[in-house]
LUMVO-938446 format. One record per residue (C-alpha): residue number from 1; y negated, z, x. Coordinates in steps of 0.25 Angstrom, whole numbers. Layout:
<rec NUM,<Y,Z,X>>
...
//
This chain:
<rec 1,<-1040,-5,-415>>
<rec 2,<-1046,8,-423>>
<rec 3,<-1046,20,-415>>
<rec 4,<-1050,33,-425>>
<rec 5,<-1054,46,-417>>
<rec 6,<-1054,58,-426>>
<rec 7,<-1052,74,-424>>
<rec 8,<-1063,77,-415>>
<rec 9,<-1073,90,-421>>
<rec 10,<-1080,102,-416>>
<rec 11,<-1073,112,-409>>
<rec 12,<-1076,124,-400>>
<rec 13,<-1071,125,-385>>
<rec 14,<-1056,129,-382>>
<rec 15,<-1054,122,-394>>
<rec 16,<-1044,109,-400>>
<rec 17,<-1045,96,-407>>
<rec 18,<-1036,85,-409>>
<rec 19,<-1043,71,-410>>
<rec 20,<-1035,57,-416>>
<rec 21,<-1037,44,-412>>
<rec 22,<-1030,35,-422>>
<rec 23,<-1028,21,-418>>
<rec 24,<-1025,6,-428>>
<rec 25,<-1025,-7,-425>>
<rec 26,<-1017,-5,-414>>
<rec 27,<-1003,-3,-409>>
<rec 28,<-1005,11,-406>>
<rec 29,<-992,16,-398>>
<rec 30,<-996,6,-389>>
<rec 31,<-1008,10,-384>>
<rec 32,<-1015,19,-372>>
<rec 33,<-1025,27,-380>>
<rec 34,<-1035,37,-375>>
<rec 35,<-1045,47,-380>>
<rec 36,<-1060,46,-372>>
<rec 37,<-1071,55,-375>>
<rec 38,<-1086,53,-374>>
<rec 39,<-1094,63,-372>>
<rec 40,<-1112,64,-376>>
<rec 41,<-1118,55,-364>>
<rec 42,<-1104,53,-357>>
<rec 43,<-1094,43,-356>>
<rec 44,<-1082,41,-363>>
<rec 45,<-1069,46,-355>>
<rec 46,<-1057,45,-358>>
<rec 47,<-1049,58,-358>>
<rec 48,<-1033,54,-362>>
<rec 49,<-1025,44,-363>>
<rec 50,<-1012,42,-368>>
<rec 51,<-1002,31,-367>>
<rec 52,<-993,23,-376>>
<rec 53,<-982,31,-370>>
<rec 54,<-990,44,-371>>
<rec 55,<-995,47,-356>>
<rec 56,<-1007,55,-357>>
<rec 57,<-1016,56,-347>>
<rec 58,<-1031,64,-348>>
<rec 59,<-1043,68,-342>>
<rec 60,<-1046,78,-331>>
<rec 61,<-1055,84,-343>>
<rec 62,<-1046,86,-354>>
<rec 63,<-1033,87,-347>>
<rec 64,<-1024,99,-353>>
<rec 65,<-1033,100,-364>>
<rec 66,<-1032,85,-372>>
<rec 67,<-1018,80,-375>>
<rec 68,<-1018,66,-380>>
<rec 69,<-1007,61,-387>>
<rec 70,<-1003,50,-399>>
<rec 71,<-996,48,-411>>
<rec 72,<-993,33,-411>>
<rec 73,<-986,34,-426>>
<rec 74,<-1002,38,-431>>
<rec 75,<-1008,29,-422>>
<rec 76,<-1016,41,-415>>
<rec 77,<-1019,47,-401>>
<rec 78,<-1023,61,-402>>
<rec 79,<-1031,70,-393>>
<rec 80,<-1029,84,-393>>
<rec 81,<-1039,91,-386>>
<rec 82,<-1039,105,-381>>
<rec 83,<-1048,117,-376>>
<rec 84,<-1059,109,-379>>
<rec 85,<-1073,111,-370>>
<rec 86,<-1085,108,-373>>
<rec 87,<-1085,95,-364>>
<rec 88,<-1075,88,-372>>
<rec 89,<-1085,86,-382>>
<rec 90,<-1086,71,-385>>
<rec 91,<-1081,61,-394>>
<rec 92,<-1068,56,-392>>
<rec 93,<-1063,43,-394>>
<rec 94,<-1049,37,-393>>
<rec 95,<-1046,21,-387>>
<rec 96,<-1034,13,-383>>
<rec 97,<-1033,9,-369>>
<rec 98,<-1029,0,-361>>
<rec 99,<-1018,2,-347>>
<rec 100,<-1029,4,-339>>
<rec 101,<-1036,15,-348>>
<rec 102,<-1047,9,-353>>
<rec 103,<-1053,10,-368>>
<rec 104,<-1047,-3,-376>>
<rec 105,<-1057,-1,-391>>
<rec 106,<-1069,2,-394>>
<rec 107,<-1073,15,-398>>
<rec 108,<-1073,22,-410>>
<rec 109,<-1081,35,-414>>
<rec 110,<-1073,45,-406>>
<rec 111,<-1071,59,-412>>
<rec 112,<-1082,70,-408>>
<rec 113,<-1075,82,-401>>
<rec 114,<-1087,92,-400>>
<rec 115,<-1083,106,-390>>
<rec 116,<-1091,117,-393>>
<rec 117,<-1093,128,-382>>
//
């Protein structure tokens, strides 16, 4: 399985981006996918999930700002990310995962997402 993160970039506080995580190799409609992030000299947590049958869920952090959602047609989960803070700088990566919400690949190279103040 392939997982591709793309659309993260520079952007100033208050601001938006839209980051896409294309999937192959795999039966996408099937699978629980999530978007983590890793921020410098922190651990990598996850911050949405969203099911095969598009239940979403988030973190404390980003709730009412992120919005995940999919496009099984493209093979792709997105993550829309709004009213950006400077603290959601990181890079963000996307993963399959399994019933009990644990990552299933190894990871790829993420997608920087760099807030400025």
């Amino acid at each position: 399985v392939q997982l591709q993160a793309s659309g993260g970039g520079l952007v100033q506080a208050g601001g938006s981006l839209r980051l896409s995580c294309a999937a192959s190799g795999t039966i996408f409609s099937i699978n629980f996918m999530g978007w983590y992030r890793q921020a410098p000299g922190k651990q990598r947590e996850l911050v949405a999930t969203i099911t095969s049958g598009e239940t979403t869920n988030y973190a404390d952090s980003v709730k009412g700002r992120f919005t995940i959602s999919r496009d099984n047609a493209k093979n792709t989960v997105y993550l829309q990310m709004n009213n950006l803070k400077p603290e959601d700088t990181a890079v963000y990566y996307c993963n399959r995962l399994t019933h009990q919400g644990r990552s299933i690949d190894s990871w790829g190279q993420g997608t920087l997402v760099t807030v400025s103040s």
